[in-house]
C-alpha positions as CSV (number, residue, x, y, z in Angstrom):
1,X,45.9,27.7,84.4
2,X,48.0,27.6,87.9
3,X,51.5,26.9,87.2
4,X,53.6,25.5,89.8
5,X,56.4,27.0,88.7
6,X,57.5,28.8,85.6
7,X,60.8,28.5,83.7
8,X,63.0,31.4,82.4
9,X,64.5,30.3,79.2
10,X,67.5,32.4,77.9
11,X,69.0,32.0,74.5
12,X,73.3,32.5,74.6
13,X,76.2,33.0,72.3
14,X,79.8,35.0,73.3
15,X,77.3,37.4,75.5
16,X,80.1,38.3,77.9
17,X,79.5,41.7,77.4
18,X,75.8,41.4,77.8
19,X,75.4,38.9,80.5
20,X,76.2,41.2,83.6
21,X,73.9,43.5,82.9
22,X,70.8,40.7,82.4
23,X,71.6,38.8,85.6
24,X,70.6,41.7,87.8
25,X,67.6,43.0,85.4
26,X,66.6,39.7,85.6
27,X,66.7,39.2,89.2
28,X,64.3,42.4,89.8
29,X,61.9,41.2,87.8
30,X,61.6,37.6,89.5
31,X,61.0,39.5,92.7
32,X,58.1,40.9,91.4
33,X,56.3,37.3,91.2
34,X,54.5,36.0,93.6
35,X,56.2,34.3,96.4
36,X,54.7,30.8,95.7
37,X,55.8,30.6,92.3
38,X,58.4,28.3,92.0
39,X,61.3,29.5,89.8
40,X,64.0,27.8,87.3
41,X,66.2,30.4,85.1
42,X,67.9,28.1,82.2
43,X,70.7,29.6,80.2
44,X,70.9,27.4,76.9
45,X,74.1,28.3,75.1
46,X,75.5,27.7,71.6
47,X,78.5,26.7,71.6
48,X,80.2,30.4,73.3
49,X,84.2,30.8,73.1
50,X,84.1,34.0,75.4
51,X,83.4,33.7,79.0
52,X,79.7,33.7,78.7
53,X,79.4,30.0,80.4
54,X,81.7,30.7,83.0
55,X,79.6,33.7,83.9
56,X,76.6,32.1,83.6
57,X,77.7,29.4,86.2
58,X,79.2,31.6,88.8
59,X,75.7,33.4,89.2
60,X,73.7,31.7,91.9
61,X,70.6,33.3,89.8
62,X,71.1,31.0,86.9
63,X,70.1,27.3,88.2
64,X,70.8,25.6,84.9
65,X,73.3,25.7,81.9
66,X,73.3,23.6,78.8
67,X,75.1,24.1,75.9
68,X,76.0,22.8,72.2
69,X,78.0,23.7,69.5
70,X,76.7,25.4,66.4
71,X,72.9,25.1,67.8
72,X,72.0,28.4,66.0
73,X,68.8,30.8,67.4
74,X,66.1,28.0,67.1
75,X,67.8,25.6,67.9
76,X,69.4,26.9,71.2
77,X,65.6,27.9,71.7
78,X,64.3,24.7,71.2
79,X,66.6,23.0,73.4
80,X,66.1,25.1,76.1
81,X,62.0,24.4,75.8
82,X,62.9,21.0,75.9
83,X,64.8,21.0,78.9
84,X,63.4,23.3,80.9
85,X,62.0,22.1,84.2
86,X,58.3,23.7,83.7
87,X,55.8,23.2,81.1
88,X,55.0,27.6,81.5
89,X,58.1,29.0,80.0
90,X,59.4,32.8,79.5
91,X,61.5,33.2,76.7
92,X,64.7,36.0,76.6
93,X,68.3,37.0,75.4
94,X,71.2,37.6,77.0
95,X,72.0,40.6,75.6
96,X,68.5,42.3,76.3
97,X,67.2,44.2,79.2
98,X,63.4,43.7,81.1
99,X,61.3,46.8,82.0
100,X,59.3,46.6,85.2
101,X,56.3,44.4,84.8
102,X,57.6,42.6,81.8
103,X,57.2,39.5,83.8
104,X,53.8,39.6,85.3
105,X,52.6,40.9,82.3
106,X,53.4,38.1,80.0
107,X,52.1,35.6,82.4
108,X,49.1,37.4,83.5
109,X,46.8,35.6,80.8
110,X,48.1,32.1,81.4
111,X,46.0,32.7,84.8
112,X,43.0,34.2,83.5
113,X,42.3,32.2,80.0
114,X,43.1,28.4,80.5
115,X,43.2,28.1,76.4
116,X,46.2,30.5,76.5
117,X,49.1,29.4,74.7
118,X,51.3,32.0,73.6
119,X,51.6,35.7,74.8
120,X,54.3,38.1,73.7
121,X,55.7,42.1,74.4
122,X,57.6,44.4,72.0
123,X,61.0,44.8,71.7
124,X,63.0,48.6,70.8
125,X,67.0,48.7,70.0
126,X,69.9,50.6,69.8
127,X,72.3,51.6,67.2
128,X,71.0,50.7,63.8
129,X,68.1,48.6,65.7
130,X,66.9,52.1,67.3
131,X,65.4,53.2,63.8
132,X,64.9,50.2,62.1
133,X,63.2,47.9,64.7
134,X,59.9,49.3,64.0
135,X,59.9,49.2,60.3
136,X,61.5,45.6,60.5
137,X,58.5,44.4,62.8
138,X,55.9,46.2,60.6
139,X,57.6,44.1,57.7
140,X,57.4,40.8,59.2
141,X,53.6,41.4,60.1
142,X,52.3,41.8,56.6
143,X,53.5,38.3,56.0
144,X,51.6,37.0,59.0
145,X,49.1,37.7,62.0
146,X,51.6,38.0,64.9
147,X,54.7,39.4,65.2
148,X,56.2,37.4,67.8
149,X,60.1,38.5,69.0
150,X,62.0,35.4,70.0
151,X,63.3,37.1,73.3
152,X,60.2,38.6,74.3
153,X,57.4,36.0,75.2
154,X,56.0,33.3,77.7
155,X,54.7,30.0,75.7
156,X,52.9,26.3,76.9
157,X,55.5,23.6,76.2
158,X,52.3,21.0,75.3
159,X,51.3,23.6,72.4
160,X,55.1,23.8,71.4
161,X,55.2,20.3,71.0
162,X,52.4,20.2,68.7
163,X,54.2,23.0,66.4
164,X,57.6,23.1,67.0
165,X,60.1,25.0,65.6
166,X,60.6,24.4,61.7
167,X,64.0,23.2,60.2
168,X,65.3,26.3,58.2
169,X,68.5,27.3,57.2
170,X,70.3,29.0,60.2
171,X,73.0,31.1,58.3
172,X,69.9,32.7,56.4
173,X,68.9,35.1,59.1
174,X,65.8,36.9,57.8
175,X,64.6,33.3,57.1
176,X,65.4,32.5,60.8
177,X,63.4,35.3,62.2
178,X,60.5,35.2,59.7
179,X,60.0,31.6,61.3
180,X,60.9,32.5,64.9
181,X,59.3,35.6,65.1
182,X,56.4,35.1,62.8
183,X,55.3,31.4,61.4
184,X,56.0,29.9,64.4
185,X,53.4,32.6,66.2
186,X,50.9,31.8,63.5
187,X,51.3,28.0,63.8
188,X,50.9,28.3,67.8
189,X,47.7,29.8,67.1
190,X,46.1,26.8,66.1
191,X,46.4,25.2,69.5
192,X,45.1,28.2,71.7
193,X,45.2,31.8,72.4
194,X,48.0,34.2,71.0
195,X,47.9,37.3,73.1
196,X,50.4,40.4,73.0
197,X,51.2,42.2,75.8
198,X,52.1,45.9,74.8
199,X,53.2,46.8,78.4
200,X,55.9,43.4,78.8
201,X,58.7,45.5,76.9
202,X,62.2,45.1,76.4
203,X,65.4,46.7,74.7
204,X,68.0,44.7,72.6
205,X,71.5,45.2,71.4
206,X,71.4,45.9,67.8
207,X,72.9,42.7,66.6
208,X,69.4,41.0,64.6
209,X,68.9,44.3,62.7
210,X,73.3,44.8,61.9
211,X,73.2,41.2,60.9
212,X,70.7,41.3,58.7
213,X,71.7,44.2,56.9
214,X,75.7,43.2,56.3
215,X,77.2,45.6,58.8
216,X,79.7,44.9,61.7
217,X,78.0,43.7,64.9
218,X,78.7,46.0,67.9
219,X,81.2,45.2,70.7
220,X,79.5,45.2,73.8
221,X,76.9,47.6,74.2
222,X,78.9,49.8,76.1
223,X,76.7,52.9,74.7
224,X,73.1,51.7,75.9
225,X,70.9,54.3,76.9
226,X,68.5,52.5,78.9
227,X,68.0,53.9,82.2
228,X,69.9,52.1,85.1
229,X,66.6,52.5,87.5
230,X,64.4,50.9,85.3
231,X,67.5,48.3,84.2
232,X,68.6,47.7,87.6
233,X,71.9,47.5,85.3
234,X,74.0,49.1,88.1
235,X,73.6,46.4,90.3
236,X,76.4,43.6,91.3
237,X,76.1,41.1,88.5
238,X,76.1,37.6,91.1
């Protein structure tokens, strides 16, 4: 497959915290594609009462913005696969950071295997998510073949059209990410290639893993350790 362009799909809600620190992380890792590659970075937000939109807006990185109310995980995912301007998409959250070569790495087999559909990286945490993301991902993949992290992977909009995300309850969360993370992976499967990627990595806040167990959900990540030169975190947000 030779894209002519590729679309970076962001899933949002009250990120204000998180968003600065993704605009410039995400800006070093375009600059690593090719220079013919055309580019689109969509924000698609549910619903946010912070200043995660205004944010998102003011960045001349960020080319597109939609938003709706109460859209939940898969459904703000969905909508921004279904408005993105390009049919190769890369999929992310706001409030995760990109290491070097997470890009190129997830795209790499779209070029090389014309019946790839699907590719994916791993994800680590902090907080509670630092000792638990493991054990929560070996969890999910003895109920199916892939485990697939929602802000971690690069997908073919035709495939997702023939397997789309399922309705499930969105207030349920383990139900939520057993069909983001892992049916949905399974299902995409059917239609092509499902490749992981074990260099395209990625840390997260710990907000999945807190939510899922019943405790608070952190502030703003102001304790990361992720290293800045890696993060490019240090960097002007705009």
């Amino acid at each position: 497959m030779s894209p002519d362009g590729v679309s970076i799909v962001i899933v949002s809600y009250n990120e204000e915290n998180y968003l600065p620190r993704l605009i410039p992380n995400l800006r070093a890792r375009l600059k690593e594609l090719p220079d013919d590659i055309d580019t689109e970075v969509l924000l698609s937000d549910g619903g946010s009462t912070d200043r995660t939109v205004e944010i998102a807006r003011a960045s001349p990185l960020i080319d597109t913005v939609v938003s709706e109310e109460d859209s939940g995980v898969i459904g703000g995912r969905d909508k921004g696969i279904r408005n993105a301007e390009y049919d190769l998409q890369v999929h992310g959250d706001a409030d995760t950071v990109y290491r070097p070569g997470w890009l190129t790495g997830l795209l790499q087999p779209f070029s090389t295997d014309d019946d790839t559909v699907l590719t994916y990286g791993s994800v680590s945490g902090e907080g509670l998510e630092t000792g638990t993301r493991e054990l929560y991902a070996g969890l999910l993949s003895t109920m199916g073949g892939h485990y697939c992290p929602g802000q971690n992977r690069a997908l073919y909009r035709p495939a997702y059209k023939k397997s789309p995300y399922r309705d499930v309850p969105q207030d349920v969360a383990l139900v939520t990410s057993l069909e983001e993370e892992v049916h949905f992976a399974n299902r995409m499967e059917e239609h092509g290639s499902v490749t992981a990627i074990p260099s395209a990595s990625c840390k997260t806040s710990g907000r999945q893993t807190e939510d899922i167990l019943g405790v608070a959900q952190k502030v703003g990540g102001v304790d990361w350790k992720f290293d800045p030169s890696q993060s490019t975190a240090t960097h002007s947000p705009n």
